[in-house]
N, C-alpha and C positions, 0 to 999 in steps of 0.2 A: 810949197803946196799947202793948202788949207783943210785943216780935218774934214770939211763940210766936201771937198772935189775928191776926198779917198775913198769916200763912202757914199757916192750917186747911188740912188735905189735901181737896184735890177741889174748894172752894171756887167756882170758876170752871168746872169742867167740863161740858160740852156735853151730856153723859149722866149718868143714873144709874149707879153704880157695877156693878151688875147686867148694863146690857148690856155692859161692860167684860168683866166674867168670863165672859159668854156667849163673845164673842168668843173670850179666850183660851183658854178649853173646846174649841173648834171647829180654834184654831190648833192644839193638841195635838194633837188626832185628826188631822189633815193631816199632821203631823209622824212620827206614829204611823207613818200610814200609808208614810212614805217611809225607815222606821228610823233618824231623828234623834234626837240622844240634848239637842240643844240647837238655837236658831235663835236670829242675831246679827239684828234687824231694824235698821237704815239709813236708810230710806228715811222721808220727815219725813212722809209721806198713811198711810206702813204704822203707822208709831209714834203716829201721831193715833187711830189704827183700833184697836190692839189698847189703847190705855190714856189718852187723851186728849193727852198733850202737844202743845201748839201754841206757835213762837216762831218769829219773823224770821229770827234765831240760828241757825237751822241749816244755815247757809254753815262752821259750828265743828263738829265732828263730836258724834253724840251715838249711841247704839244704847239697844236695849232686849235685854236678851239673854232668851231665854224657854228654861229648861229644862224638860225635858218631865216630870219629875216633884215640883221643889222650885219657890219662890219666884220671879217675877222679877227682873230685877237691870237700874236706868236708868245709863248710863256720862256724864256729860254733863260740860260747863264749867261750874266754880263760878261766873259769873255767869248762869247760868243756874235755879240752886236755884231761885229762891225765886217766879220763873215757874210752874216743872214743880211744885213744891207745891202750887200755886193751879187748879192743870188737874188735875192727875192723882191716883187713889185711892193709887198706888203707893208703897209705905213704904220698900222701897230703894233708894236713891239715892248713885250713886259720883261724887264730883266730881272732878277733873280743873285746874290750876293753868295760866293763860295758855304755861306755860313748857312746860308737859310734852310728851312721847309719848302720844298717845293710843293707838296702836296699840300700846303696852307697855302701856300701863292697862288696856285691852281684855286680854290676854292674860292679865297678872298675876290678873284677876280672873277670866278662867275656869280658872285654875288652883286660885285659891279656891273654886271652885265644881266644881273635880274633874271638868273636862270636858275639861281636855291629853289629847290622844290619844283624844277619844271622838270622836264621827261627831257635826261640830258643821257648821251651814251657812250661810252668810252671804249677805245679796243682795248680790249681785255687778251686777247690771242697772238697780240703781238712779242717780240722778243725782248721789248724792253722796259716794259710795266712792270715792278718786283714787287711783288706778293704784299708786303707791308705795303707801300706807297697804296695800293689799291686798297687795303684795310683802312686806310688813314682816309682814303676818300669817302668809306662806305659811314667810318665813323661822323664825317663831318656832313653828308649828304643824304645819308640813307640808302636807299636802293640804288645802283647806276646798272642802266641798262648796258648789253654788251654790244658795241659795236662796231663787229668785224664784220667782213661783208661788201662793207656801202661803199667803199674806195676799195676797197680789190674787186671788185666786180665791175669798175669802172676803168681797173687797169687790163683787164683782159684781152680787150680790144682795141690795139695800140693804133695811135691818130696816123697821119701820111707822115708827120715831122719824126714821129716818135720811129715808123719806120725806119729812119732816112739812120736815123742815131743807133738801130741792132744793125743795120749792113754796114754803117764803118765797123762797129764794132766787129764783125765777122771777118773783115778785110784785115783787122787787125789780129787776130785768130788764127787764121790762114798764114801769116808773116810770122807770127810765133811758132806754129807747128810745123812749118816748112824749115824752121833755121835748127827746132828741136831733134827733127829727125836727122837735118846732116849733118848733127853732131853727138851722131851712137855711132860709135865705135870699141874696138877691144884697149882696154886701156883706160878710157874716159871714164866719166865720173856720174852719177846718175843727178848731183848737182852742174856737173858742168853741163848737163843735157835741157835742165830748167833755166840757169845762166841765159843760156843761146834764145828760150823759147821767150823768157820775160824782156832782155836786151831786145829784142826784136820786134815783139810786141808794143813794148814801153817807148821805143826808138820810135814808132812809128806811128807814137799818138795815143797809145792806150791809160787812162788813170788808174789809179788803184783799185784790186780788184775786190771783188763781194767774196771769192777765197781762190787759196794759194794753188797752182797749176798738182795734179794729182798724177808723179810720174815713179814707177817702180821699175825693179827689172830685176832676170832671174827668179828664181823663188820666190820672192817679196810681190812678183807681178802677180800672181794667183793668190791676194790679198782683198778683199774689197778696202777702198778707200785708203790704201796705204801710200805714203808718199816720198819724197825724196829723202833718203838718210847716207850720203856720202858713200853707198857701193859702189865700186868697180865693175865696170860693162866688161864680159865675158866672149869669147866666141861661142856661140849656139844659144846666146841669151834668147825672153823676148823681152821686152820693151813696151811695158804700157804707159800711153800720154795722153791725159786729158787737159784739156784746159780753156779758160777763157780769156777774154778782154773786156775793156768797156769804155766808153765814149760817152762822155755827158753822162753815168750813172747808167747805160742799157748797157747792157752784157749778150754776149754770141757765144757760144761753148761748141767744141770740138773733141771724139776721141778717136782716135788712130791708133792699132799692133804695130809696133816694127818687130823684126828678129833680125840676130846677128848670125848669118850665114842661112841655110837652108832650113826654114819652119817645117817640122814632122809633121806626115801626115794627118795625125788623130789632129793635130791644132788649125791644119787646114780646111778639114771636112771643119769643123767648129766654126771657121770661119766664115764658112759657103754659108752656113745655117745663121749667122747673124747677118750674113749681108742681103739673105733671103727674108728674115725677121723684119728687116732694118724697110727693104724694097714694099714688104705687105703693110705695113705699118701706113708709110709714105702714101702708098696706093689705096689708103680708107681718107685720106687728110684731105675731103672735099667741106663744104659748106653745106649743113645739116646733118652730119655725121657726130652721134656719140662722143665725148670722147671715152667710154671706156669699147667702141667697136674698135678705136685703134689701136688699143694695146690687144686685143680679142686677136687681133689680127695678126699680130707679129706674133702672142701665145699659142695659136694654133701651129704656126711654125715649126716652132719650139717642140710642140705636142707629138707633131707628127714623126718626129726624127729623135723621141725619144730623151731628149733634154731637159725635162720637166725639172730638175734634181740644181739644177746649173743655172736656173732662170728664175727667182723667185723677188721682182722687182716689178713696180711701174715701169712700163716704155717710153714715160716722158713728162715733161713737168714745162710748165710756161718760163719763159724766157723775156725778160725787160729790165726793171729798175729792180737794181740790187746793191746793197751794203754788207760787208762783211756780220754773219759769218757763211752767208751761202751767194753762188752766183745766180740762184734758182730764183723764180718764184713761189717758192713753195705754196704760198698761202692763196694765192691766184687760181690757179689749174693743175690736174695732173691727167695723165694719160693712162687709165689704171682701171680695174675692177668698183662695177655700182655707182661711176662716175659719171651721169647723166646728163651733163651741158652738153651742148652742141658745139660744133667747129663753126664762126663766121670767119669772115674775111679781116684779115689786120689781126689775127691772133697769129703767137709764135708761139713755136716749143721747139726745146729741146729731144731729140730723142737717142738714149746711149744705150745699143744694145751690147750685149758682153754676153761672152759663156766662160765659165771660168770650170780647171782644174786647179778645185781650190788647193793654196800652197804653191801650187807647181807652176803654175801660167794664167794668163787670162787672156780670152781676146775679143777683140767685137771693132767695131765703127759706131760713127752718130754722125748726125745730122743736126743742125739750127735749121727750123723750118719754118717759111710765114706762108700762111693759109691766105690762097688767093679765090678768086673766083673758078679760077679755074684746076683747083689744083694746089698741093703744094711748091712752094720757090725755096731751094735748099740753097746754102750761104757759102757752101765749100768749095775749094776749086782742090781738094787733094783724093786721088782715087781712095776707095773705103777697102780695099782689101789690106793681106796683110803685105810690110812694104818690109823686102827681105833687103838687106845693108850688109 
């Protein structure tokens, strides 16, 4: 086989080249609109978004530089080529030697590109711009305007394909957290409970995730964000398990209580109140709605039954293209206080509600939700209450 048949352009890509140009159609008008004469994108979910590339790699800096009226141009690491061929439509491509300055390689080439001194904007908000690299830009450029925004504002409202890519992902979610629950038991291992949920998941199609499934138990479960450390499953434990999947780069998330044997009352009533949070939430997720009326909504909840103490989080955060180290979109949406976008149709979110005794337990349900017209469409086929084992 001939180096030139390894590396067909697009090859491996998650899309049609079509929605690619759609997108960067839409990133120009954005651009347009805010009188950029160019936009340096950074961010590894933006770079997925506007032209496919996907790779582990991008802890090594890589951009896509988009000028608003000639050709794109990829800046990446030469081991990276022959990846970004197999993902992406895109025919320019600047590599970059283990040794080099990228941040001179970036500059040099928007010099070839006749944009020194034009109104050029970089994301600055993303996760993987470090501090120097952005000094060394400002040193060789002057001002760089910040540009975060113009490609997450365009990921918000996920196409019909991109759809299609959160409900495998969900399907695959659902096959994770159905294999993690039938494997709590007294005895077991609160890894072998993650084992079953990733075997399952991964079995069934899922790539690697934007982060590691978040499962506690015992004590450890009344933790926020604590996760698997090789305990032993108890009788009278509970069992907390979140987790996602992801298909093509869009991610679904999931969280479910189990207990081992009869859950106490006080964690029951707790539960009725998230699954009541969780149902009010859901019941505001029309099209023209706030998104801070929806967390408004599950907070009043909370308010009313006296929880206030137990609930001190956003009710929910957009859900799509994610790379480690979060499954979220954080930088997209959230579902939270002062949060003034609206809900349209083709937006997803996550929403995890939890009441926690902190230390002692925690418990709640979520929902992956895509806002339709009529309503929200939730992703889960596993009941949301608590699932006694």
């Amino acid at each position: 086989m001939t180096n030139a048949a390894k590396t067909v352009q697009g090859t491996e890509s998650a899309f049609p080249q079509g929605e690619y140009d759609e997108r960067i159609q839409r990133a120009r008008a954005a651009m347009a609109a805010r009188g950029l004469d160019a936009l340096v994108v950074t961010g590894p979910e933006n770079i997925f978004y506007l032209c496919g590339q996907q790779t582990p790699g991008y802890y090594t800096f890589q951009c896509m530089i988009l000028p608003l009226d000639t050709e794109p141009v990829f800046l990446l690491r030469q081991l990276e080529l022959h990846n970004f061929q197999r993902n992406a439509f895109m025919a320019n491509a600047v590599v970059y030697a283990d040794n080099a300055q990228p941040a001179e390689v970036l500059v040099d080439q928007l010099a070839r590109l006749n944009l020194v001194g034009k109104h050029v904007a970089i994301e600055k908000r993303g996760w993987f711009l470090p501090i120097g690299f952005y000094e060394r830009l400002v040193e060789r450029l002057g001002t760089v305007t910040d540009g975060f925004g113009i490609v997450e504002g365009l990921r918000c409202v996920k196409s019909a394909l991109e759809l299609v890519m959160i409900e495998q992902a969900g399907r695959l979610t659902n096959l994770g957290m159905t294999a993690g629950i039938a494997a709590i038991r007294p005895g077991a291992s609160e890894n072998a409970v993650v084992a079953a949920m990733l075997a399952a998941s991964i079995g069934g199609g899922s790539e690697y995730l934007g982060m590691e499934p978040l499962v506690s138990s015992g004590p450890r479960s009344g933790v926020p964000h604590a996760t698997w450390r090789r305990r032993t499953l108890e009788q009278g434990d509970p069992v907390f398990l979140e987790m996602a999947s992801c298909y093509n780069r869009y991610h679904a998330a999931l969280l479910r209580t189990a207990w081992i044997g009869r859950a106490p009352q006080e964690a029951r009533d707790m539960m009725s109140v998230c699954e009541e949070a969780l149902e009010a939430a859901l019941g505001r997720m029309t099209p023209g709605t706030p998104f801070e009326a929806v967390h408004n909504a599950a907070q009043a909840v909370i308010e009313r039954h006296g929880m206030t103490d137990r609930y001190k989080k956003r009710t929910g955060y957009s859900l799509g293209i994610s790379f480690a180290p979060d499954w979220g979109e954080w930088m997209v949406g959230s579902l939270f206080t002062d949060e003034h976008a609206v809900l349209q149709p083709g937006m997803v979110f996550h929403l995890p509600t939890a009441l926690r005794e902190y230390g002692v337990y925690t418990v709640g349900a979520s929902e992956t939700a895509i806002v339709t017209e009529n309503g929200p469409r939730t992703l889960s086929t596993i009941p949301r209450g608590i699932i006694e084992v």
